[in-house]
C-alpha positions as CSV (number, residue, x, y, z in Angstrom):
1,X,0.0,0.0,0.0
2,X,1.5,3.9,-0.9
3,X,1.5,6.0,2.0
4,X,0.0,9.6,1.1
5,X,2.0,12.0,-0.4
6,X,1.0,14.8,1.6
7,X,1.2,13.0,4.9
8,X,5.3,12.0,3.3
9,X,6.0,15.5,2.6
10,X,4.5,16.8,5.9
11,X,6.5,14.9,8.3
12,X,9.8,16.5,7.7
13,X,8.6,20.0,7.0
14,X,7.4,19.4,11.0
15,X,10.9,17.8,12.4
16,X,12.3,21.3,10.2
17,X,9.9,23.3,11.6
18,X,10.7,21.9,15.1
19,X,14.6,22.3,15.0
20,X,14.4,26.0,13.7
21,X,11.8,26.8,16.5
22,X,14.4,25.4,18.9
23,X,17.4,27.3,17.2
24,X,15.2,30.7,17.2
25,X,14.7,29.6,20.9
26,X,17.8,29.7,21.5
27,X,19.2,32.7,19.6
28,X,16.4,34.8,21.0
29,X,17.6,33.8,24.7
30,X,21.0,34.1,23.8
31,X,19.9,37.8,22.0
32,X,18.5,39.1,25.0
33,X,20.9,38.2,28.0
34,X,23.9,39.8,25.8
35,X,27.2,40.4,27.9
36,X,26.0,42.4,30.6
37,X,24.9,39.8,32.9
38,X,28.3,38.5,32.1
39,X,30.3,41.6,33.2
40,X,27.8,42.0,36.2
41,X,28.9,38.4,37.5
42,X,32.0,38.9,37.5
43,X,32.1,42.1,39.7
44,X,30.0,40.2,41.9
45,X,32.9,37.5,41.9
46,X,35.7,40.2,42.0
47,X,34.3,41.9,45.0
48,X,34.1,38.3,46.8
49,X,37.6,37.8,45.6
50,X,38.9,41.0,47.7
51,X,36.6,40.0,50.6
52,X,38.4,36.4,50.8
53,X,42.2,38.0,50.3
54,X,41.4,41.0,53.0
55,X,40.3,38.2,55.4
56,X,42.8,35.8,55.1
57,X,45.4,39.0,55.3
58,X,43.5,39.7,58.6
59,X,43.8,35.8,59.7
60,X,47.5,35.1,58.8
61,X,48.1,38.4,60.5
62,X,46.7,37.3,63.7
63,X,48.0,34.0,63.3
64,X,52.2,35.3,63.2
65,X,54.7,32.4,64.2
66,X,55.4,33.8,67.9
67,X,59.0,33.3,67.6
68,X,59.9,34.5,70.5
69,X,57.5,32.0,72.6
70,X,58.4,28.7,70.3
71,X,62.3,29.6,71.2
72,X,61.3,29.8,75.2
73,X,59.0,27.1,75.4
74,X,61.9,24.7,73.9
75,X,64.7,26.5,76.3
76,X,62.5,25.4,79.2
77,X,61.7,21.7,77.8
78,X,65.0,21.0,77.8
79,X,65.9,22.7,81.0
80,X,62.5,21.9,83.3
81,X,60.5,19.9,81.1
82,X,57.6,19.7,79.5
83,X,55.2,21.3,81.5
84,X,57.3,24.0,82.0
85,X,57.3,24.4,78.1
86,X,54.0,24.7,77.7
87,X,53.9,27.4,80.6
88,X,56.2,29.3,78.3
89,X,54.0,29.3,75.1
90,X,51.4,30.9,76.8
91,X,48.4,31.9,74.9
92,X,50.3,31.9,71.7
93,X,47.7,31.4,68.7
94,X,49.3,29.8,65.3
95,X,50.0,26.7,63.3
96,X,53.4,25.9,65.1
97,X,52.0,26.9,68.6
98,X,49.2,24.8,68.8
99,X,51.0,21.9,67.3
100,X,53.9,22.5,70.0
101,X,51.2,22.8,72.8
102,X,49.4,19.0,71.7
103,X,53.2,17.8,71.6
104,X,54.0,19.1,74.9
105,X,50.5,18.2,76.6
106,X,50.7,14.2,75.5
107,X,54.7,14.1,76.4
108,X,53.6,11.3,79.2
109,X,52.2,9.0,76.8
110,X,55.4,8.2,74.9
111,X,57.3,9.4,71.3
112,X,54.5,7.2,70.2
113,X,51.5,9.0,70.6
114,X,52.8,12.2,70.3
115,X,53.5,11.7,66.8
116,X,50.0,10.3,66.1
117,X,49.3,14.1,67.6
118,X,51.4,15.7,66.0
119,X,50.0,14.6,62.8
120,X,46.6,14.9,63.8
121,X,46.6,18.5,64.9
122,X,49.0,19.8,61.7
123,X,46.3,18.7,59.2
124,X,43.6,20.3,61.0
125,X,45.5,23.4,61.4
126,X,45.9,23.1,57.7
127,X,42.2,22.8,57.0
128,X,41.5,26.3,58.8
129,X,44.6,28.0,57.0
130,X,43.6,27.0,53.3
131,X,39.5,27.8,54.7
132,X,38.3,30.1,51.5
133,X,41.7,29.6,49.5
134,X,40.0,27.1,47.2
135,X,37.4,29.6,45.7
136,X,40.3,31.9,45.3
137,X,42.2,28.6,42.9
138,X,38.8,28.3,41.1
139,X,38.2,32.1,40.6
140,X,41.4,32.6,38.9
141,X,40.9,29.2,36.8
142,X,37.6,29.9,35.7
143,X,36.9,33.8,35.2
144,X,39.0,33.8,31.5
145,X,36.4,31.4,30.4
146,X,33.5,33.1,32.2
147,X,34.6,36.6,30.0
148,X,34.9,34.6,27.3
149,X,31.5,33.5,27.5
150,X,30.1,37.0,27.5
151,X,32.6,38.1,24.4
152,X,30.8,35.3,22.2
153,X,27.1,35.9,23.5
154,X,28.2,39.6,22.4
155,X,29.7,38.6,19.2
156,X,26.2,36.8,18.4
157,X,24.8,39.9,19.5
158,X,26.5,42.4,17.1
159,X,26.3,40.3,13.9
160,X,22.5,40.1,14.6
161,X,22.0,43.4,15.0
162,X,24.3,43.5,11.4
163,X,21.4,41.4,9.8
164,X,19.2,43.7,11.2
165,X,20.4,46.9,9.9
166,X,22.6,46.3,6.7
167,X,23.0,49.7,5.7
168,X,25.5,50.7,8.8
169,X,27.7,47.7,7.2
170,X,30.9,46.8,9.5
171,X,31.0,49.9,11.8
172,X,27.6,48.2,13.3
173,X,29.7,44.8,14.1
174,X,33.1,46.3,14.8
175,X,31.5,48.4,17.8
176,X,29.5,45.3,19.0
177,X,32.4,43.1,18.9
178,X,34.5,46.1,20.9
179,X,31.9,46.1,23.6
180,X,31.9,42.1,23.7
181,X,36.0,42.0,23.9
182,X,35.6,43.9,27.5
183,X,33.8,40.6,29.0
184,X,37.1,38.6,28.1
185,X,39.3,41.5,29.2
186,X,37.2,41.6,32.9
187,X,37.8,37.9,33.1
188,X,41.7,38.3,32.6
189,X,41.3,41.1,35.2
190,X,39.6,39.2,37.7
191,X,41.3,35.9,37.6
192,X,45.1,37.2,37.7
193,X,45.1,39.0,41.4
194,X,42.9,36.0,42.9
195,X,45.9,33.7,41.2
196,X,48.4,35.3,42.6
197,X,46.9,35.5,46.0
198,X,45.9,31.5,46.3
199,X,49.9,31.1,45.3
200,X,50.9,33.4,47.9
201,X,48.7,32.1,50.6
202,X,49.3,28.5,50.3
203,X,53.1,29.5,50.3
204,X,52.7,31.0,52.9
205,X,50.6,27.5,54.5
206,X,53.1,25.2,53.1
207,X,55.6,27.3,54.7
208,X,54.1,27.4,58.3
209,X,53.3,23.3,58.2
210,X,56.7,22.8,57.4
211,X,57.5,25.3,60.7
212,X,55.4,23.1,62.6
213,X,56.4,20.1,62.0
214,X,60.0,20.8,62.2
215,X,59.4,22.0,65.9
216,X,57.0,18.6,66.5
217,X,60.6,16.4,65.9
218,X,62.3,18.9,68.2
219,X,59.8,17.3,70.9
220,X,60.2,13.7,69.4
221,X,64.3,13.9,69.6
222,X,64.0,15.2,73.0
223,X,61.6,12.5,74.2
224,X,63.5,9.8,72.4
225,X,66.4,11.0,73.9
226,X,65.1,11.7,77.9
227,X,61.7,10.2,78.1
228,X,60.0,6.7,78.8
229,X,61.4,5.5,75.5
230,X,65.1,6.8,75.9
231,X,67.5,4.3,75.5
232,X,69.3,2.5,78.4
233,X,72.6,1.4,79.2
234,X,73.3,-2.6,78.6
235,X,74.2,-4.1,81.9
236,X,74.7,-7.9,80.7
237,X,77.3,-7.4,78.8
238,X,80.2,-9.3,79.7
239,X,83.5,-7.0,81.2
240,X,86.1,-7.4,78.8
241,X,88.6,-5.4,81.2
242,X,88.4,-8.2,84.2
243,X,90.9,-10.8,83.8
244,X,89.5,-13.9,82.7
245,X,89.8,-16.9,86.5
246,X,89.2,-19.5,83.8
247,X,92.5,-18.8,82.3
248,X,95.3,-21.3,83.1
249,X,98.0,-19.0,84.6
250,X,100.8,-18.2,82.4
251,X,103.8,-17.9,85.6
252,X,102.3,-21.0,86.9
253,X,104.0,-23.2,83.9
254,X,107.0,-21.2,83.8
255,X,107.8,-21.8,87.4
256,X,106.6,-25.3,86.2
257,X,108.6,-25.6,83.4
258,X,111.9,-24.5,85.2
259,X,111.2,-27.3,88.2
260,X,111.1,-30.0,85.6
Protein backbone atom coordinates (compact mmCIF):
# COMPACT_ATOMS: atom_id res chain seq x y z
CA UNK A 1 0.00 0.00 0.00
CA UNK A 2 1.51 3.87 -0.88
CA UNK A 3 1.46 6.03 2.04
CA UNK A 4 -0.03 9.60 1.09
CA UNK A 5 1.97 12.02 -0.44
CA UNK A 6 0.99 14.81 1.58
CA UNK A 7 1.24 13.02 4.87
CA UNK A 8 5.26 11.96 3.29
CA UNK A 9 6.03 15.53 2.62
CA UNK A 10 4.50 16.75 5.89
CA UNK A 11 6.49 14.94 8.30
CA UNK A 12 9.83 16.48 7.65
CA UNK A 13 8.55 19.96 6.96
CA UNK A 14 7.35 19.43 11.01
CA UNK A 15 10.94 17.82 12.41
CA UNK A 16 12.32 21.32 10.22
CA UNK A 17 9.94 23.34 11.57
CA UNK A 18 10.67 21.93 15.09
CA UNK A 19 14.64 22.28 15.02
CA UNK A 20 14.44 25.97 13.69
CA UNK A 21 11.81 26.85 16.47
CA UNK A 22 14.37 25.36 18.90
CA UNK A 23 17.45 27.25 17.24
CA UNK A 24 15.23 30.69 17.22
CA UNK A 25 14.75 29.62 20.95
CA UNK A 26 17.83 29.65 21.46
CA UNK A 27 19.16 32.72 19.64
CA UNK A 28 16.44 34.75 20.97
CA UNK A 29 17.59 33.84 24.73
CA UNK A 30 20.96 34.14 23.82
CA UNK A 31 19.90 37.84 22.04
CA UNK A 32 18.48 39.08 25.03
CA UNK A 33 20.87 38.18 27.95
CA UNK A 34 23.90 39.76 25.83
CA UNK A 35 27.20 40.42 27.93
CA UNK A 36 25.97 42.35 30.57
CA UNK A 37 24.90 39.77 32.90
CA UNK A 38 28.25 38.48 32.14
CA UNK A 39 30.31 41.58 33.24
CA UNK A 40 27.78 41.98 36.20
CA UNK A 41 28.88 38.39 37.52
CA UNK A 42 32.02 38.89 37.52
CA UNK A 43 32.11 42.13 39.74
CA UNK A 44 30.04 40.16 41.90
CA UNK A 45 32.93 37.51 41.91
CA UNK A 46 35.74 40.22 41.96
CA UNK A 47 34.25 41.95 44.99
CA UNK A 48 34.14 38.30 46.83
CA UNK A 49 37.57 37.77 45.63
CA UNK A 50 38.88 40.99 47.67
CA UNK A 51 36.61 40.05 50.61
CA UNK A 52 38.42 36.35 50.85
CA UNK A 53 42.22 37.97 50.34
CA UNK A 54 41.44 40.97 53.02
CA UNK A 55 40.32 38.15 55.44
CA UNK A 56 42.81 35.77 55.07
CA UNK A 57 45.43 38.99 55.33
CA UNK A 58 43.55 39.71 58.61
CA UNK A 59 43.80 35.76 59.70
CA UNK A 60 47.49 35.14 58.83
CA UNK A 61 48.12 38.39 60.53
CA UNK A 62 46.67 37.31 63.68
CA UNK A 63 48.05 34.02 63.34
CA UNK A 64 52.24 35.26 63.19
CA UNK A 65 54.66 32.35 64.17
CA UNK A 66 55.44 33.77 67.88
CA UNK A 67 58.99 33.30 67.60
CA UNK A 68 59.92 34.50 70.45
CA UNK A 69 57.51 31.98 72.64
CA UNK A 70 58.38 28.75 70.32
CA UNK A 71 62.31 29.63 71.20
CA UNK A 72 61.31 29.84 75.17
CA UNK A 73 59.00 27.10 75.43
CA UNK A 74 61.85 24.69 73.89
CA UNK A 75 64.72 26.45 76.26
CA UNK A 76 62.55 25.39 79.21
CA UNK A 77 61.66 21.66 77.75
CA UNK A 78 64.97 21.05 77.85
CA UNK A 79 65.88 22.72 80.95
CA UNK A 80 62.55 21.86 83.26
CA UNK A 81 60.48 19.92 81.13
CA UNK A 82 57.63 19.70 79.52
CA UNK A 83 55.21 21.26 81.50
CA UNK A 84 57.30 24.03 81.97
CA UNK A 85 57.29 24.36 78.14
CA UNK A 86 53.96 24.68 77.68
CA UNK A 87 53.89 27.39 80.57
CA UNK A 88 56.23 29.28 78.34
CA UNK A 89 54.01 29.28 75.10
CA UNK A 90 51.36 30.87 76.82
CA UNK A 91 48.37 31.91 74.95
CA UNK A 92 50.30 31.92 71.67
CA UNK A 93 47.74 31.39 68.68
CA UNK A 94 49.28 29.76 65.28
CA UNK A 95 49.96 26.72 63.30
CA UNK A 96 53.41 25.90 65.09
CA UNK A 97 52.04 26.85 68.65
CA UNK A 98 49.20 24.80 68.81
CA UNK A 99 50.99 21.91 67.30
CA UNK A 100 53.89 22.45 70.01
CA UNK A 101 51.18 22.84 72.80
CA UNK A 102 49.42 18.96 71.73
CA UNK A 103 53.21 17.77 71.58
CA UNK A 104 54.02 19.15 74.93
CA UNK A 105 50.47 18.20 76.63
CA UNK A 106 50.70 14.23 75.46
CA UNK A 107 54.74 14.13 76.35
CA UNK A 108 53.60 11.32 79.22
CA UNK A 109 52.23 9.00 76.75
CA UNK A 110 55.37 8.24 74.86
CA UNK A 111 57.33 9.39 71.35
CA UNK A 112 54.52 7.24 70.18
CA UNK A 113 51.48 9.04 70.57
CA UNK A 114 52.79 12.23 70.32
CA UNK A 115 53.52 11.68 66.82
CA UNK A 116 49.97 10.33 66.07
CA UNK A 117 49.34 14.11 67.63
CA UNK A 118 51.37 15.65 66.04
CA UNK A 119 50.04 14.58 62.84
CA UNK A 120 46.58 14.94 63.76
CA UNK A 121 46.61 18.52 64.93
CA UNK A 122 48.96 19.83 61.73
CA UNK A 123 46.35 18.68 59.17
CA UNK A 124 43.55 20.34 61.01
CA UNK A 125 45.51 23.36 61.41
CA UNK A 126 45.87 23.10 57.65
CA UNK A 127 42.20 22.79 57.00
CA UNK A 128 41.50 26.33 58.84
CA UNK A 129 44.65 28.03 57.00
CA UNK A 130 43.55 27.01 53.34
CA UNK A 131 39.46 27.83 54.72
CA UNK A 132 38.34 30.10 51.52
CA UNK A 133 41.67 29.60 49.50
CA UNK A 134 40.00 27.07 47.22
CA UNK A 135 37.41 29.57 45.71
CA UNK A 136 40.32 31.87 45.31
CA UNK A 137 42.16 28.64 42.91
CA UNK A 138 38.75 28.26 41.12
CA UNK A 139 38.21 32.08 40.56
CA UNK A 140 41.39 32.60 38.86
CA UNK A 141 40.92 29.22 36.80
CA UNK A 142 37.60 29.90 35.70
CA UNK A 143 36.89 33.76 35.24
CA UNK A 144 39.01 33.85 31.53
CA UNK A 145 36.44 31.35 30.41
CA UNK A 146 33.51 33.06 32.15
CA UNK A 147 34.63 36.58 29.99
CA UNK A 148 34.93 34.56 27.33
CA UNK A 149 31.50 33.48 27.49
CA UNK A 150 30.06 37.02 27.51
CA UNK A 151 32.56 38.09 24.39
CA UNK A 152 30.82 35.27 22.25
CA UNK A 153 27.08 35.86 23.47
CA UNK A 154 28.20 39.60 22.36
CA UNK A 155 29.69 38.56 19.25
CA UNK A 156 26.19 36.79 18.37
CA UNK A 157 24.79 39.93 19.45
CA UNK A 158 26.48 42.38 17.08
CA UNK A 159 26.33 40.27 13.94
CA UNK A 160 22.52 40.12 14.63
CA UNK A 161 22.05 43.38 14.96
CA UNK A 162 24.31 43.54 11.42
CA UNK A 163 21.43 41.38 9.79
CA UNK A 164 19.16 43.68 11.24
CA UNK A 165 20.38 46.92 9.88
CA UNK A 166 22.56 46.29 6.74
CA UNK A 167 23.04 49.72 5.73
CA UNK A 168 25.54 50.75 8.77
CA UNK A 169 27.68 47.71 7.16
CA UNK A 170 30.91 46.81 9.54
CA UNK A 171 30.96 49.92 11.83
CA UNK A 172 27.55 48.23 13.26
CA UNK A 173 29.66 44.84 14.10
CA UNK A 174 33.07 46.33 14.81
CA UNK A 175 31.53 48.36 17.85
CA UNK A 176 29.48 45.27 18.98
CA UNK A 177 32.39 43.09 18.92
CA UNK A 178 34.46 46.05 20.89
CA UNK A 179 31.93 46.05 23.61
CA UNK A 180 31.92 42.14 23.72
CA UNK A 181 35.99 42.00 23.93
CA UNK A 182 35.57 43.90 27.51
CA UNK A 183 33.83 40.57 28.97
CA UNK A 184 37.13 38.56 28.06
CA UNK A 185 39.35 41.46 29.23
CA UNK A 186 37.19 41.60 32.89
CA UNK A 187 37.78 37.94 33.12
CA UNK A 188 41.69 38.30 32.65
CA UNK A 189 41.34 41.14 35.16
CA UNK A 190 39.58 39.17 37.74
CA UNK A 191 41.29 35.88 37.56
CA UNK A 192 45.13 37.19 37.68
CA UNK A 193 45.12 39.00 41.41
CA UNK A 194 42.93 36.05 42.87
CA UNK A 195 45.85 33.65 41.23
CA UNK A 196 48.37 35.31 42.58
CA UNK A 197 46.88 35.51 46.04
CA UNK A 198 45.91 31.47 46.31
CA UNK A 199 49.93 31.08 45.29
CA UNK A 200 50.91 33.37 47.93
CA UNK A 201 48.74 32.13 50.61
CA UNK A 202 49.31 28.54 50.29
CA UNK A 203 53.08 29.49 50.28
CA UNK A 204 52.66 31.04 52.87
CA UNK A 205 50.60 27.52 54.53
CA UNK A 206 53.13 25.21 53.15
CA UNK A 207 55.62 27.27 54.73
CA UNK A 208 54.14 27.37 58.33
CA UNK A 209 53.28 23.29 58.16
CA UNK A 210 56.74 22.78 57.36
CA UNK A 211 57.49 25.28 60.72
CA UNK A 212 55.39 23.07 62.62
CA UNK A 213 56.39 20.08 62.04
CA UNK A 214 59.97 20.78 62.22
CA UNK A 215 59.36 21.95 65.90
CA UNK A 216 56.98 18.61 66.51
CA UNK A 217 60.55 16.45 65.94
CA UNK A 218 62.33 18.87 68.18
CA UNK A 219 59.78 17.27 70.90
CA UNK A 220 60.19 13.68 69.42
CA UNK A 221 64.29 13.93 69.65
CA UNK A 222 64.02 15.20 73.04
CA UNK A 223 61.58 12.55 74.24
CA UNK A 224 63.46 9.82 72.36
CA UNK A 225 66.42 11.05 73.94
CA UNK A 226 65.06 11.70 77.88
CA UNK A 227 61.71 10.18 78.12
CA UNK A 228 59.99 6.65 78.80
CA UNK A 229 61.43 5.50 75.50
CA UNK A 230 65.10 6.84 75.92
CA UNK A 231 67.53 4.33 75.54
CA UNK A 232 69.35 2.54 78.43
CA UNK A 233 72.64 1.35 79.23
CA UNK A 234 73.35 -2.58 78.58
CA UNK A 235 74.21 -4.14 81.89
CA UNK A 236 74.66 -7.87 80.73
CA UNK A 237 77.33 -7.40 78.76
CA UNK A 238 80.21 -9.27 79.72
CA UNK A 239 83.46 -6.95 81.22
CA UNK A 240 86.08 -7.41 78.82
CA UNK A 241 88.65 -5.36 81.24
CA UNK A 242 88.43 -8.22 84.17
CA UNK A 243 90.89 -10.76 83.85
CA UNK A 244 89.54 -13.90 82.71
CA UNK A 245 89.79 -16.88 86.45
CA UNK A 246 89.21 -19.53 83.82
CA UNK A 247 92.50 -18.76 82.31
CA UNK A 248 95.35 -21.30 83.10
CA UNK A 249 98.05 -18.98 84.63
CA UNK A 250 100.84 -18.19 82.39
CA UNK A 251 103.82 -17.93 85.61
CA UNK A 252 102.27 -21.01 86.93
CA UNK A 253 104.01 -23.18 83.87
CA UNK A 254 107.04 -21.19 83.84
CA UNK A 255 107.83 -21.75 87.40
CA UNK A 256 106.59 -25.26 86.19
CA UNK A 257 108.59 -25.62 83.39
CA UNK A 258 111.90 -24.50 85.23
CA UNK A 259 111.23 -27.27 88.18
CA UNK A 260 111.06 -29.97 85.61
Amino acid sequence: MVGHPSLASAAPAVGAAHTTSVDGQLLGLMLRLGSRWVLWLLLGLSLLAVAQMLERVWFFARERRPTQALSAALDAMRGQGAAAAVVALGDAASMEANVARAALSHAADGSRSVQEHIAAVVERERLRYERGLAFLGTLGSNAPFIGLFGTVLGIIRAFDDLSANTAQGASAVMTGIAEALVATAVGLLVALPAVAAYNVFMRHVESCAASADAFGHEVLAWLTATGPDAPTPDTTAPDTTAPDATAPDATARVDSKREG
